[in-house]
N, C-alpha and C positions, 0 to 999 in steps of 0.2 A: 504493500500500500504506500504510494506515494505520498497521502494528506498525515501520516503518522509522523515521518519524516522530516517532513516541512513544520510540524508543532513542535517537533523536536528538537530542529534546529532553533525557531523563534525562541524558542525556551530557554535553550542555554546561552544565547544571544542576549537575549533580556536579564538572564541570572549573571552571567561574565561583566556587562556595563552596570548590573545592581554593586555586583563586589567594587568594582572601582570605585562608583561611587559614592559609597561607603566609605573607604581607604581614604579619597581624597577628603572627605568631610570628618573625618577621625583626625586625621594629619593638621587640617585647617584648625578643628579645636583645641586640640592640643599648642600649636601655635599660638594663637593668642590668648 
């Protein structure tokens, strides 16, 4: 099935730029 695949990827797409941007907002607080 191709549409599993394609959720799969969105997913870990969306989870990968959730991590960063988390890291970057942890990094920011901790700065100031």
């Amino acid at each position: 099935m191709e549409f599993t695949r394609i959720v799969i990827f969105i997913a870990r797409y969306l989870y990968m730029h959730a991590l960063v941007g988390l890291n970057l907002l942890v990094k920011q607080w901790h700065v100031s």
